[in-house]
C-alpha positions, -999 to 999 in steps of 0.1 A, spaced: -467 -758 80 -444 -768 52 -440 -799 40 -403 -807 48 -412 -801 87 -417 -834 104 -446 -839 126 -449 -850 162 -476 -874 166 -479 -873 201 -475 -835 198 -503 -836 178 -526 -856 194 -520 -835 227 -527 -802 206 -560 -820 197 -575 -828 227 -561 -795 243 -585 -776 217 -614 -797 219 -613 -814 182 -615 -848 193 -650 -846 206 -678 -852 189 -702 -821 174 -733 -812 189 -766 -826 172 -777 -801 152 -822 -802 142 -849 -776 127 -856 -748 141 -893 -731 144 -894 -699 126 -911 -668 141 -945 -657 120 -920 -626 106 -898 -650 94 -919 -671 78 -934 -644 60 -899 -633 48 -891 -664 33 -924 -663 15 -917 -631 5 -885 -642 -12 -901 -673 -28 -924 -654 -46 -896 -622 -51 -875 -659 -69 -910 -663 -90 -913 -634 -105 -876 -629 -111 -879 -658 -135 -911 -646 -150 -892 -616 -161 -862 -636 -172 -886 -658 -193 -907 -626 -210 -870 -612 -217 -857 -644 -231 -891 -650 -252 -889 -615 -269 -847 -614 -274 -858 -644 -295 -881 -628 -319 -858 -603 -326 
């Protein structure tokens, strides 16, 4: 839309309520995770801790040199 067109209110309004914005958003919670997905999640937590081990070992030795 560009900024020199005027807009309809009412117009507006009806396009609103045709498509449903006007209502209010379903309540969204946790889910339970399946045992495989657990163990996924895991698996990336300690994937993150080694990652940064490595980064560490690296940083340590580029700073002797």
């Amino acid at each position: 839309m560009k900024r020199d067109q005027k807009v309809d209110a009412a117009e507006l309004a009806r396009l609103l309520r045709e498509e449903g914005w006007d209502k209010a958003l379903p309540e969204v919670g946790p889910r339970t995770l399946k045992a495989w997905q657990q163990w996924v999640f895991w698996g990336l937590r300690l994937y993150i801790v080694v990652m940064l081990m490595v980064v560490i070992w690296a940083f340590a030795h580029g700073a002797r040199s």
